[in-house]
N, C-alpha and C positions, 0 to 999 in steps of 0.2 A: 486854125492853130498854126501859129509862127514854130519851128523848130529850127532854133541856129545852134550849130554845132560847131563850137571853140575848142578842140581838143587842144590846146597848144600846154606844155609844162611848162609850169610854173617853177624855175630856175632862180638859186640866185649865183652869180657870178661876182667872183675877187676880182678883185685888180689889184696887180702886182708893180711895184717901181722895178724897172730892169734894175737886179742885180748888178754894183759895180764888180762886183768879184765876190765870188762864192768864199769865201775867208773861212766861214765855219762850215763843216756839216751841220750844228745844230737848225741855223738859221735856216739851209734848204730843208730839210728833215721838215720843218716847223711850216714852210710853203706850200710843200708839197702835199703833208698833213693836213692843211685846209681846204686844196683842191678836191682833194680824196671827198671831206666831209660836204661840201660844196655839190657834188655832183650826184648824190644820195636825195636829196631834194628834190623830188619829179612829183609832182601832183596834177592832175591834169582834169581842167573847171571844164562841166560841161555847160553849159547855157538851154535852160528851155524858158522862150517868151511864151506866155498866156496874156488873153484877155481876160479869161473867167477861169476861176476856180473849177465847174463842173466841165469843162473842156479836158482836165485834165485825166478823167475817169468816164468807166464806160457805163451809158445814158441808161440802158437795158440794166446793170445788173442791181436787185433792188436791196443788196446786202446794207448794212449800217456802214456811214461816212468810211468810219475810220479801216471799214473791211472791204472797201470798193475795191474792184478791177481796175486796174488803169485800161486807159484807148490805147488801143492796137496799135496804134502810132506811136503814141509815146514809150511802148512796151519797147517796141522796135528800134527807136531813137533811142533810151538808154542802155540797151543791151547791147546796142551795134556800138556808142561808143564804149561801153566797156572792152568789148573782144579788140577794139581797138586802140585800147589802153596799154592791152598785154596786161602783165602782172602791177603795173604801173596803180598807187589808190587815186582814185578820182571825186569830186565832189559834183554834185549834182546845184547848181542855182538856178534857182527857179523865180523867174522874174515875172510879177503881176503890179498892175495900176494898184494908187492907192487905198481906194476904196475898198478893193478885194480882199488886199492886205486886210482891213481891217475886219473883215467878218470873221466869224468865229470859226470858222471851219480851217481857215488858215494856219492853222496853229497846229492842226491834227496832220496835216497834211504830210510831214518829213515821216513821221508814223505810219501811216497807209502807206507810204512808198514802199516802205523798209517791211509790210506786212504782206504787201503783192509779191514780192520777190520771195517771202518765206513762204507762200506757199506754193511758187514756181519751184522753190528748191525741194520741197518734202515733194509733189508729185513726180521733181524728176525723181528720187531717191526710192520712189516707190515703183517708177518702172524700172530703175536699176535692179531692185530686187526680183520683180519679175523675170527680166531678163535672166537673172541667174538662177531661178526654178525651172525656166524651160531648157536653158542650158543643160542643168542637170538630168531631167526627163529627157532632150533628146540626145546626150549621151550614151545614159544608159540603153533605149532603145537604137540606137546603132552601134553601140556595140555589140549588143543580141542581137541583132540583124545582121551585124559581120561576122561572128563566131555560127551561125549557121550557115549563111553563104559559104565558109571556108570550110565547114563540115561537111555542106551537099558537093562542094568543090573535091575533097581529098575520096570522096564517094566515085563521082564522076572518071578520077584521073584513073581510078582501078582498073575503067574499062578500057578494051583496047577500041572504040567504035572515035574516028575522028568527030562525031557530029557532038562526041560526050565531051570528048576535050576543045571544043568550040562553047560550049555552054558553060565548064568548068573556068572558061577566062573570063567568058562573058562573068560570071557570079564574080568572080575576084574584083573584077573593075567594078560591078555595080554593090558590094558590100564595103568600099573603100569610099566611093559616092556619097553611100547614104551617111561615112563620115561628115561631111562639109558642114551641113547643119549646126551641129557643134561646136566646130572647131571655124566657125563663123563666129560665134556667139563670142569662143573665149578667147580669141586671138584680137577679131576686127570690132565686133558688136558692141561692146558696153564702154570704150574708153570713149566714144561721143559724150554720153550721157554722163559720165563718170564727169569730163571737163563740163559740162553747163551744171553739175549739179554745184562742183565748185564756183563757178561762175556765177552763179545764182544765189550762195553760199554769199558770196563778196558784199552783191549786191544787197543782200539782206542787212547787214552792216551797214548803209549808204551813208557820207556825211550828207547833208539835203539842208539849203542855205538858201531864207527866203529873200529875194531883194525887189526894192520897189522897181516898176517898169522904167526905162527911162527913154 
């Protein structure tokens, strides 16, 4: 399988006659105005060459056409150019020989794209949720873990023995520990998942544009 990858945006560009003298503001106002609307136009083709239609989906999985998996490759190739799209929409052309074109499965094909990515997006969406049930569960348990620590701690500091006040820190430091867990989850842990669920999200929408090979 050929994978050319054409990120380039698709621009269009004015050309302007150098102004002999700016006379009006209207006229700049109306220039500039165009330039603005001019540079909102970023679309960015990606390019995938096939020989065959079942190149483009995976040979194992034995779901119905239009619910195939794509190959691992191809997954790769359009996800990697989207992330490199940025927020940028992209279109997807998909270039196959004539023949190809004409079978019937070609037709279903921009469909199955846009049906592999939704259920990229609901799986991510369904470990996000997960993430935020253990989230929850190991809050609650360390904060019950820290509120006894501090309890066997404020126990400890009563005595005057230094081995009580060596273990009384030690608990401090390790019921503040058993915070991280958590505050892994809600800080650093779910905005990965949170951007591919969007991303994935995007992709479910794909424009997908079939062209003969040439």
């Amino acid at each position: 399988m050929c994978l050319c990858d054409q990120r380039i945006p698709v621009r269009a560009f004015l050309s302007l006659e150098p102004l002999a003298a700016p006379t009006t503001e209207t006229a700049l106002g109306t220039a500039m105005a165009a330039n603005r609307d001019t540079d909102k136009v970023e679309t960015v083709a990606v390019e995938l060459r096939l020989d065959r239609i079942p190149r483009l989906y995976n040979s194992l999985d034995p779901s119905p056409f239009q619910e195939k998996e794509l190959e691992a490759a191809a997954d790769d190739y359009i996800v990697g150019s989207a992330e490199d799209a940025g927020g940028r929409p992209i279109r997807l052309v998909i270039m196959l020989p004539d023949q190809e074109l004409a079978r019937p499965e070609a037709k279903h094909v921009p469909a199955s794209i846009r049906h592999h990515f939704e259920l990229r997006r609901d799986s991510e969406r369904r470990l996000l949720r997960g993430m935020w049930r253990r989230g929850r569960m190991a809050l609650l348990i360390g904060v019950t873990f820290l509120a006894i620590c501090l309890f066997a701690r404020s126990l400890l500091l009563a005595s005057s023995s230094t081995a009580a006040h060596i273990v009384a820190e030690g608990l401090l430091i390790v019921g503040w520990v058993a915070m991280w867990g958590p505050l892994d989850i809600f800080l650093y842990g779910w905005w990965p998942i949170y951007g591919r669920c969007k991303l994935f999200d995007r992709l479910a929408r794909l424009e997908v544009e079939m062209r003969p090979l040439k």
